[in-house]
MARBA-3410 file (N, C-alpha, C, O; in Angstrom, 1 decimal):
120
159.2,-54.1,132.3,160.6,-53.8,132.7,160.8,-54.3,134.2,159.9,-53.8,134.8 ~ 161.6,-54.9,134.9,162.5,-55.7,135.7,162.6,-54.0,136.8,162.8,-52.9,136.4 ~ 162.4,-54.5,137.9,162.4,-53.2,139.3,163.8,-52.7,139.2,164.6,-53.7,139.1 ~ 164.2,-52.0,139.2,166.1,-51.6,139.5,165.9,-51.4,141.1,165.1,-50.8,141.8 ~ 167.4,-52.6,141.3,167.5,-52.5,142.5,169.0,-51.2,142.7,170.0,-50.9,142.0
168.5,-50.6,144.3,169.9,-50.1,144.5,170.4,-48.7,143.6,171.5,-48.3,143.7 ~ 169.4,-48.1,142.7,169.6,-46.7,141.8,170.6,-47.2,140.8,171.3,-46.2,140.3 ~ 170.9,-48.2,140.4,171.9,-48.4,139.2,171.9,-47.1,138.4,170.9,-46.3,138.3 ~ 173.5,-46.9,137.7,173.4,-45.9,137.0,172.8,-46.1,135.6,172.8,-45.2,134.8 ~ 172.3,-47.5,135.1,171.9,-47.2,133.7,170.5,-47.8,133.9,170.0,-48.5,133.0
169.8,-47.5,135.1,168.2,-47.9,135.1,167.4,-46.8,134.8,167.2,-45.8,135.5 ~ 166.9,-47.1,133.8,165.6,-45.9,133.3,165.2,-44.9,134.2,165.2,-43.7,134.2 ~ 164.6,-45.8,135.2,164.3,-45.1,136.6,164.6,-44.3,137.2,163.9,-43.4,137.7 ~ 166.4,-44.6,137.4,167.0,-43.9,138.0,167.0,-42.1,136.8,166.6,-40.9,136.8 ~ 167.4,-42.8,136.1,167.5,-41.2,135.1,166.7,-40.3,135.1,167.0,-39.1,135.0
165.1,-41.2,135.3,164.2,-40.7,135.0,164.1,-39.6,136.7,163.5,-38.5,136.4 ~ 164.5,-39.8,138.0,163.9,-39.7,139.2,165.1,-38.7,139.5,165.1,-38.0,140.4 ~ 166.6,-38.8,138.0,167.1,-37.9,138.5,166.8,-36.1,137.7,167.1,-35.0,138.0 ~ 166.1,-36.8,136.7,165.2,-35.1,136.2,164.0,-34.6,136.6,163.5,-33.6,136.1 ~ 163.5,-35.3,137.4,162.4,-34.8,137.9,162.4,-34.0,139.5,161.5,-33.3,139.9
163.8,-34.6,140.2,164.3,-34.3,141.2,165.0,-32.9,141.0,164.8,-31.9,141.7 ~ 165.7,-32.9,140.1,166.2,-31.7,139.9,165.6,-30.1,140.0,164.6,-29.5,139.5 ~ 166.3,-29.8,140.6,165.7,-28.1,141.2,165.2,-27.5,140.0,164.2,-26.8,140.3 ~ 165.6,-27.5,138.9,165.2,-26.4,138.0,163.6,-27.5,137.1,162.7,-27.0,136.5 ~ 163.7,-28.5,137.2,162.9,-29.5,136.4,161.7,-29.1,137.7,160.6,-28.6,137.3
161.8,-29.3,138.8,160.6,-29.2,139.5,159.6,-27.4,139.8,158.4,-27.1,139.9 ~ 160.7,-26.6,139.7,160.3,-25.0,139.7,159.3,-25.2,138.4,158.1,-25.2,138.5 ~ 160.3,-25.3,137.0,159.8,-25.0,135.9,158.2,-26.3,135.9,157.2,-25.6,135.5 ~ 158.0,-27.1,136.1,156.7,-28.2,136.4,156.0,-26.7,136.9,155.3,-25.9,136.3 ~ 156.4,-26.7,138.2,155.3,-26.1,139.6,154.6,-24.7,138.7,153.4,-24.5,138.5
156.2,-23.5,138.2,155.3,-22.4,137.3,154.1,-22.5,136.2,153.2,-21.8,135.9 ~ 154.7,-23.6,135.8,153.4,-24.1,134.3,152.1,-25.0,134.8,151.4,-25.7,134.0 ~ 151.7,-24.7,136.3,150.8,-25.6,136.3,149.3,-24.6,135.9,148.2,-25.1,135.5 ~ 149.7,-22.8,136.2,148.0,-22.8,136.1,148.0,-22.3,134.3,147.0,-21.8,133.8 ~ 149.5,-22.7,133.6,148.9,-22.7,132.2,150.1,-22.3,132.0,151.0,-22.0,132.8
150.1,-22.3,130.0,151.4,-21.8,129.1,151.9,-20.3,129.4,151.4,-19.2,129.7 ~ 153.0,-20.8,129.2,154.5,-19.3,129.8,155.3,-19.9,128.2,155.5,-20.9,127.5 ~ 155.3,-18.5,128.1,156.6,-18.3,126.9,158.0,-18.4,127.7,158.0,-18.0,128.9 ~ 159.0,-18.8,127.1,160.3,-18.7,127.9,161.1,-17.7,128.7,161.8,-17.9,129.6 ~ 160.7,-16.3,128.1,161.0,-15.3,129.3,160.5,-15.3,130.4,161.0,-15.2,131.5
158.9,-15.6,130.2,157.9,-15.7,131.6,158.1,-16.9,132.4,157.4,-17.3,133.3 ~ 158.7,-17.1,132.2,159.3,-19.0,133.1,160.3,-18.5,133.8,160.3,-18.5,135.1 ~ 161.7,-17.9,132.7,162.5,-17.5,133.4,162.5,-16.1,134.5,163.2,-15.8,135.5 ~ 161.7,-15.7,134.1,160.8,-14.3,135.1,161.0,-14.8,136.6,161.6,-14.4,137.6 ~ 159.9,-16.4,136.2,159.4,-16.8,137.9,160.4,-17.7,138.3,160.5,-18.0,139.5
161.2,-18.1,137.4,162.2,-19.1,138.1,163.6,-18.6,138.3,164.6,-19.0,137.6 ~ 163.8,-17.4,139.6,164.7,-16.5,139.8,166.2,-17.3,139.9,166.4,-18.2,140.8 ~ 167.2,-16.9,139.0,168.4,-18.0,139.3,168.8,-18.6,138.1,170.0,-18.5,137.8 ~ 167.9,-19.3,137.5,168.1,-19.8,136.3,168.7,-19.5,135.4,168.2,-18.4,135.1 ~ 169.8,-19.8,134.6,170.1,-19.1,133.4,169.4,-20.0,132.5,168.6,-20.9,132.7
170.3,-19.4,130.7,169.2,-19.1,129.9,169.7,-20.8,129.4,168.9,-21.6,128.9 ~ 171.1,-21.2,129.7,171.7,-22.5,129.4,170.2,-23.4,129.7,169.3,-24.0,129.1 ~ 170.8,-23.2,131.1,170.2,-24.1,132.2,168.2,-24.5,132.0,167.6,-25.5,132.1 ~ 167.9,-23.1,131.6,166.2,-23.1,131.2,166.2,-23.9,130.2,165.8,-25.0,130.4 ~ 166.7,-23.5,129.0,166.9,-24.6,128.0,166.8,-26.0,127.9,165.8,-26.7,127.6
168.1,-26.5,128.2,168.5,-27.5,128.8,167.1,-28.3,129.6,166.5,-29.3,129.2 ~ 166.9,-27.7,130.6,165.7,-28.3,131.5,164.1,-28.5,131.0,163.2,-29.0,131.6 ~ 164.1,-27.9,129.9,162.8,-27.7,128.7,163.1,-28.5,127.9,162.1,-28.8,127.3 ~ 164.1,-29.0,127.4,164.0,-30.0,126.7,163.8,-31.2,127.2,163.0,-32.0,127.1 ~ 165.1,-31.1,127.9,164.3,-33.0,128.7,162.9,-33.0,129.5,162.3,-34.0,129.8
162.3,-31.7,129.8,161.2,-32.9,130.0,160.0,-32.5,129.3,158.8,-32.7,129.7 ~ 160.4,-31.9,128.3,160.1,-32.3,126.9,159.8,-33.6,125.9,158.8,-34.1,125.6 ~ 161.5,-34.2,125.6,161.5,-35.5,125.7,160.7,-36.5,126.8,160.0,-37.5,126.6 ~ 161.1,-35.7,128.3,160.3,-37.4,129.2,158.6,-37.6,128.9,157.8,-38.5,129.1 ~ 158.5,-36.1,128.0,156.8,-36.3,128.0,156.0,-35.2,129.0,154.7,-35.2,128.9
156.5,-34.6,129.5,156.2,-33.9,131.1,155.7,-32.4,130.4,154.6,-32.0,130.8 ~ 156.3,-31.5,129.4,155.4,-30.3,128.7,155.7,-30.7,127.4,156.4,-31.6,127.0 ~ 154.9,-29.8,126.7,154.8,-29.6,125.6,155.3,-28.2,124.9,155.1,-27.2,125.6 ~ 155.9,-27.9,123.8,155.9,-27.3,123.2,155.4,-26.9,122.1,155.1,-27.8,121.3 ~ 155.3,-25.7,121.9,154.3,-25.1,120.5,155.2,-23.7,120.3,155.7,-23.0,121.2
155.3,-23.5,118.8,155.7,-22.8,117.9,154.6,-22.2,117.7,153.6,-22.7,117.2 ~ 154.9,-20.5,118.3,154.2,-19.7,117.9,154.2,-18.6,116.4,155.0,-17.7,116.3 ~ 153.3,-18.9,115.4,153.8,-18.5,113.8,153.6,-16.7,113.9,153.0,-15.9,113.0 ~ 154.2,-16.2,115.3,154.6,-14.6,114.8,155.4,-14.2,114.5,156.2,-15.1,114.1 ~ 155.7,-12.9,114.5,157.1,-12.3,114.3,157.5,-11.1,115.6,156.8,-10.3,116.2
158.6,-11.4,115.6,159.2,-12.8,115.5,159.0,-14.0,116.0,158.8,-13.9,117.2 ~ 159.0,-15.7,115.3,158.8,-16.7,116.4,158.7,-16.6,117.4,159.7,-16.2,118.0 ~ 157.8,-17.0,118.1,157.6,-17.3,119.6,157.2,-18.9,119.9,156.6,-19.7,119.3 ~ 157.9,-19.1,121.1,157.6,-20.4,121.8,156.9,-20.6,123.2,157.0,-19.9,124.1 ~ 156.3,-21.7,123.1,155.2,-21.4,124.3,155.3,-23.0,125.3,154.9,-24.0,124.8
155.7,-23.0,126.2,155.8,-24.3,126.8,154.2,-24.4,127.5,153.4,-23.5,127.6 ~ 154.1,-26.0,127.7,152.6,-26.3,128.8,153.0,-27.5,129.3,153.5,-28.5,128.8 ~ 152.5,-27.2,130.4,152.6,-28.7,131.2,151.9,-29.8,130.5,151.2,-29.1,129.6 ~ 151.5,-31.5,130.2,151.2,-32.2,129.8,150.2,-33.0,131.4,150.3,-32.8,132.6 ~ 149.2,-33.9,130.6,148.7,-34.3,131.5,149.6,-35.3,132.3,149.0,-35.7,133.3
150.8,-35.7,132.1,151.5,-36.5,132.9,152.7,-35.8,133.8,153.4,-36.3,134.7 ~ 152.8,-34.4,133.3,153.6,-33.6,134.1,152.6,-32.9,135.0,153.2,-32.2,135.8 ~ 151.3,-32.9,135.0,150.4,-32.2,135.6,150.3,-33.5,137.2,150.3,-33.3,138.4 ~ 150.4,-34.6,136.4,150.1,-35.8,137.7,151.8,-35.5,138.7,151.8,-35.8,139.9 ~ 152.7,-35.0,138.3,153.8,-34.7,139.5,153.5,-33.3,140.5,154.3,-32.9,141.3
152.1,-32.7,140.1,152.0,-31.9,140.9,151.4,-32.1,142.3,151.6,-31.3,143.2 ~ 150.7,-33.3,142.4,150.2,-33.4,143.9,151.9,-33.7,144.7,152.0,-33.5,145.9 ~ 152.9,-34.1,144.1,154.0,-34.9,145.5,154.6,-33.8,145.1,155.2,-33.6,146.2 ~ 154.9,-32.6,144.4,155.9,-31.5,143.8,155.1,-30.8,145.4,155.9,-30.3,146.3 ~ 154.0,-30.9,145.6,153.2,-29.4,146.5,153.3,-30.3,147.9,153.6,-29.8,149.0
152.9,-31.6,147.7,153.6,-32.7,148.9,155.0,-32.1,149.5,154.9,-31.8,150.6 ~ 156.2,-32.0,148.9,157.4,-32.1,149.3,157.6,-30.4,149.5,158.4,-30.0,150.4 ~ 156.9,-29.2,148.6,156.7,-28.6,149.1,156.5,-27.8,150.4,157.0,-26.8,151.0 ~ 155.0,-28.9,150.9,154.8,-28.5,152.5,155.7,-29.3,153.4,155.7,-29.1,154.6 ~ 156.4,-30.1,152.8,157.0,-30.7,153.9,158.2,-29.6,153.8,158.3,-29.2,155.0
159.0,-29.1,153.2,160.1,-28.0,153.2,159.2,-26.5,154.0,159.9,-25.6,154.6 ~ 158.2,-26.5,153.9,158.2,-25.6,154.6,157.4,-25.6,156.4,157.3,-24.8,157.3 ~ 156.9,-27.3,156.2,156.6,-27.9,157.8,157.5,-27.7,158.8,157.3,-27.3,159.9 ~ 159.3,-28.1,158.2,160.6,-28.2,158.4,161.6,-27.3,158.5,162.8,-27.3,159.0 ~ 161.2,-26.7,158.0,162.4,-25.6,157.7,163.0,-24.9,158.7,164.1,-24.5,158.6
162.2,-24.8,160.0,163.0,-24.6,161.7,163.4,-25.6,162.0,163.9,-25.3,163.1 ~ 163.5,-26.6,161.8,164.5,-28.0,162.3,165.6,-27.9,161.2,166.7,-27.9,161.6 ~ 165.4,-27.9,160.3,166.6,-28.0,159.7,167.2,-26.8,159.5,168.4,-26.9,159.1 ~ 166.7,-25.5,159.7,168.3,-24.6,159.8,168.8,-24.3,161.5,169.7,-23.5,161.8 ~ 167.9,-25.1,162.4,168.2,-25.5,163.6,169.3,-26.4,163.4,170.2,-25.9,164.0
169.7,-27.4,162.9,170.2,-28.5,162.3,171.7,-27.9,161.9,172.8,-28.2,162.4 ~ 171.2,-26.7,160.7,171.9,-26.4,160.0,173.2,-25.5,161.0,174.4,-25.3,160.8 ~ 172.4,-25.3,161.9,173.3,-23.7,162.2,174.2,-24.5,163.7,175.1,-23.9,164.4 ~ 173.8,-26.1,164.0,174.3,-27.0,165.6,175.5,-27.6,164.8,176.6,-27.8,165.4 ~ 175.4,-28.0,162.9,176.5,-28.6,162.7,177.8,-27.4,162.0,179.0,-27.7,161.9
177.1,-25.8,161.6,178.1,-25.2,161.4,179.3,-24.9,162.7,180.5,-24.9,162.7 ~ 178.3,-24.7,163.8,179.3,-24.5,164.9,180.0,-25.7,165.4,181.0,-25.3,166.1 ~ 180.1,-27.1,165.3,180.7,-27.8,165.4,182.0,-28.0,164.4,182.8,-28.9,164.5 ~ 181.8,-26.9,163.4,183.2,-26.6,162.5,184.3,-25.7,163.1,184.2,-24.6,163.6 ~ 185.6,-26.6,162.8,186.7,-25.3,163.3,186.6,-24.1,162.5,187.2,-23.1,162.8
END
């Protein structure tokens, strides 16, 4: 496949860099790394989330390949997400960008609080 230049909106890449970037796609990665969570227990640790939104974000990266799901045969059904070995490899830059949000975080609400006062 041909590099996309510039984030085109119909380059794989881009689609691909825009679900993995996403707030709720990187939480839900980071919870599943030391093992399977059933869907309440995800949404437990992923404070904020609704139940749309958890969904929604379990399936695509479902589809990209990133966890797995398994049907659990009790009663009632149960479902169990896991990270995959290729969702496992976004954990070293997920814990990367992590320390950098938290190296930073006094410059930027320093940042934050020099451009609020420059508002009328």
């Amino acid at each position: 496949m041909p590099e996309c230049q510039h984030f085109n909106i119909d380059c794989p890449s881009r689609q691909l860099f825009d679900q993995i970037a996403d707030k709720w796609s990187m939480m839900v990665l980071t919870v599943l790394v030391p093992g399977p969570m059933r869907f309440n227990a995800i949404k437990r640790h992923v404070e904020g989330v609704t139940q749309k939104a958890l969904t929604q974000c379990l399936r695509k990266l479902e589809r990209n390949g990133l966890l797995h799901r398994r049907v659990i045969p009790t009663s009632p059904v149960g479902v169990e997400y896991e990270i995959t070995p290729l969702g496992h490899s976004l954990h070293a830059p997920f814990k990367a960008l992590y320390r950098w949000t938290l190296d930073n975080i006094e410059d930027v609400e320093a940042s934050r609080k020099a451009f609020d006062l420059r508002l009328p």
